[in-house]
C-alpha positions in Angstrom: -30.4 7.8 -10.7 -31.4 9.3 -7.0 -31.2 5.3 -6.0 -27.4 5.7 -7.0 -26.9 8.7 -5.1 -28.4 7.0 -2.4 -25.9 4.3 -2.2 -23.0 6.3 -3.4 -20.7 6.9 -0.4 -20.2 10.2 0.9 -17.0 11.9 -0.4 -13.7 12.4 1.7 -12.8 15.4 3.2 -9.9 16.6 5.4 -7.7 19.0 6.0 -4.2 18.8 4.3 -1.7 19.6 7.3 1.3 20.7 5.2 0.3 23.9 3.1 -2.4 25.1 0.7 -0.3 24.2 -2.6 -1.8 21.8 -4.8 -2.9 18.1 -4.5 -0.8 15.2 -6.4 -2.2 12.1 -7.8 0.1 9.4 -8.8 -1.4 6.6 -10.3 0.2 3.4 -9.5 -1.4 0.9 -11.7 -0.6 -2.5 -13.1 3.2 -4.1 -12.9 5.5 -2.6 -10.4 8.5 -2.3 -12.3 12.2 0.3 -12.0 10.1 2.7 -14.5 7.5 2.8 -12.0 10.1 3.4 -9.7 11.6 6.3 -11.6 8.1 7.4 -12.2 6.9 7.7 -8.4 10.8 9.4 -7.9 10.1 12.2 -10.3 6.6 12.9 -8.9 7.4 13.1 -5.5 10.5 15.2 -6.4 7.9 17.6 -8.5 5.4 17.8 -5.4 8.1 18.3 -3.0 9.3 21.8 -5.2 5.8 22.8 -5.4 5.2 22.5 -1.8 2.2 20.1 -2.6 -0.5 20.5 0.2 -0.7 16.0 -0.7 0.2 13.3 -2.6 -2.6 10.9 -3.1 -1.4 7.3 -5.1 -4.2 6.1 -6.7 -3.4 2.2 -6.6 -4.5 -0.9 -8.9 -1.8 -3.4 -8.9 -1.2 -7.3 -8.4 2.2 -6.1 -7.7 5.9 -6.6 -9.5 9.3 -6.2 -8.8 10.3 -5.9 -4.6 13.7 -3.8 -5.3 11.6 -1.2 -7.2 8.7 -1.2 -4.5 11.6 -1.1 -1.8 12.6 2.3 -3.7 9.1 3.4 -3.6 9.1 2.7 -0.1 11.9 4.4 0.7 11.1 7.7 -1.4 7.5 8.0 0.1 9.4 6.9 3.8 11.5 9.9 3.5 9.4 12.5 1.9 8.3 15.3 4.3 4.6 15.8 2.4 1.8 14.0 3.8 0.8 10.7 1.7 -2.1 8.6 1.0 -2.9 5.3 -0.9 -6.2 5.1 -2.8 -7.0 1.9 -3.1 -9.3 1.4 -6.2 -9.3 -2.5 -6.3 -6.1 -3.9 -5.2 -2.9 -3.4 -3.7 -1.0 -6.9 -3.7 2.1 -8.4 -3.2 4.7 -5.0 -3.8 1.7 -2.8 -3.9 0.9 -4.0 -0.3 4.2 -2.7 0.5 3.7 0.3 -1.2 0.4 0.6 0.1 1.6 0.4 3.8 4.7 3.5 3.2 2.2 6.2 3.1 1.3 8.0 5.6 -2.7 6.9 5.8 -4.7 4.0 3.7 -7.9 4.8 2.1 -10.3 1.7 0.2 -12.8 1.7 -1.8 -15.6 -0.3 -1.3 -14.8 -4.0 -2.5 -10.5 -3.5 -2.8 -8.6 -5.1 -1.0 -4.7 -5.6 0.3 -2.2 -8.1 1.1 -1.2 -11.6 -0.3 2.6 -10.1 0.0 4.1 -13.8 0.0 7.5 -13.3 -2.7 6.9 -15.3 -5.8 9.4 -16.8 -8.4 9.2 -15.5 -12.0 6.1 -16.4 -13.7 5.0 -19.9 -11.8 3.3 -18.1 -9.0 5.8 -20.3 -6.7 7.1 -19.1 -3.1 10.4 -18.3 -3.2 12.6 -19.7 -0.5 12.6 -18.4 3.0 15.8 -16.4 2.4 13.4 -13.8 0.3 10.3 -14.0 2.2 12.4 -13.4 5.9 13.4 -10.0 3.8 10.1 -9.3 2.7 8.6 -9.7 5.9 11.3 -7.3 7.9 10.6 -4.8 5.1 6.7 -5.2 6.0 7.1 -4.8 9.3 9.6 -1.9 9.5 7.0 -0.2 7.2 4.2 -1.1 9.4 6.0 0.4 12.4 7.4 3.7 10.8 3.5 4.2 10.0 2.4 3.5 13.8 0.4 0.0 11.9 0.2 -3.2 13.5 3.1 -5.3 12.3 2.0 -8.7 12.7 -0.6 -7.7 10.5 1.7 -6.9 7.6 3.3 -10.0 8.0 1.0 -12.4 8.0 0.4 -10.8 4.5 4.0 -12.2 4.0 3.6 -15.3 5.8 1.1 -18.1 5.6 2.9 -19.7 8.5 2.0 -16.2 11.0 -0.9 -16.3 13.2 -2.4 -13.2 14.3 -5.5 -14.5 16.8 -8.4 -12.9 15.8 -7.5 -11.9 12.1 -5.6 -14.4 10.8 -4.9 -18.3 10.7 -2.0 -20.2 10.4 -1.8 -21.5 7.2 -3.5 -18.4 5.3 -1.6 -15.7 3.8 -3.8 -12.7 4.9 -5.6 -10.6 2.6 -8.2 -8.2 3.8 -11.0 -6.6 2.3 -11.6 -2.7 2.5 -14.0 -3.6 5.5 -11.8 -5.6 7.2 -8.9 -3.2 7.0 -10.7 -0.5 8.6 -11.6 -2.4 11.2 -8.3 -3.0 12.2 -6.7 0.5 11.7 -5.0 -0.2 8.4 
């Protein structure tokens, strides 16, 4: 047991800068669907009335449905508490996106985020250019209204996006916990 102590990384701690109420966490898990949605809507609204101090999402998802992570987006974009994504193991695809709308981006050890590329139903297949171009613009609007790199959040839309240094053409980019602190994720 003291070898696992050893290892075990040391806890996080800072200060809350928006009051001393009480700390939310969300769990976003799994698909990312409208109830999700409707979920994350009622949560925020319950944190906002109890003057929450934080609202910490606590995310393991491959990722879902883009017009109910654009709502999620937009709820935790406009909400005046101070947010934070957990990242357990993964935030893909519409978690990514999700991911990126807080207000800082915390990993464990071996998660990791991106692969935001829009798929068609069940085949895993790209959908046209028409949906990826929206994706993208919704990635990097998010990235920017965060003060994050938006070529980064991109290239997690686009295999065809080169970032020198991080990403090659031809690679949709996903990065590791490791690598996402490195580059101020």
């Amino acid at each position: 047991m003291a070898r696992a102590q050893e290892r075990a990384p040391k806890p996080l701690r800072f200060e809350a800068p928006y009051g001393t109420g009480p700390v939310y966490v969300v769990q976003v898990e799994g698909l990312i669907d409208n109830g999700l949605a409707r979920y994350l809507k009622r949560a925020l609204a319950e944190a906002e009335g109890q003057e929450a101090a934080l609202i910490i999402l606590h995310m393991d998802t491959f990722g879902g449905l883009v017009d109910a992570a654009d709502r999620i987006r937009k709820d935790l974009l406009d909400t005046p508490l101070p947010t934070v994504a957990f990242i357990d193991r993964n935030a893909a695809s519409a978690g990514a996106l999700i991911a990126y709308a807080t207000d800082r981006i915390v990993m464990a050890p071996g998660a990791s985020i991106g692969a935001a590329t829009v798929v068609e139903g069940m085949g895993g297949e790209a959908a046209p250019d028409k949906y990826q171009s929206y994706m993208r613009g919704l990635m990097r609007a998010t990235a920017e209204a965060n003060g994050r790199d938006p070529r980064i959040a991109e290239a997690m839309v686009d295999e065809n996006l080169e970032v020198p240094g991080v990403s090659p053409a031809g690679q949709v980019l996903t990065l590791s916990a490791q690598e996402a602190l490195e580059l101020g994720v």
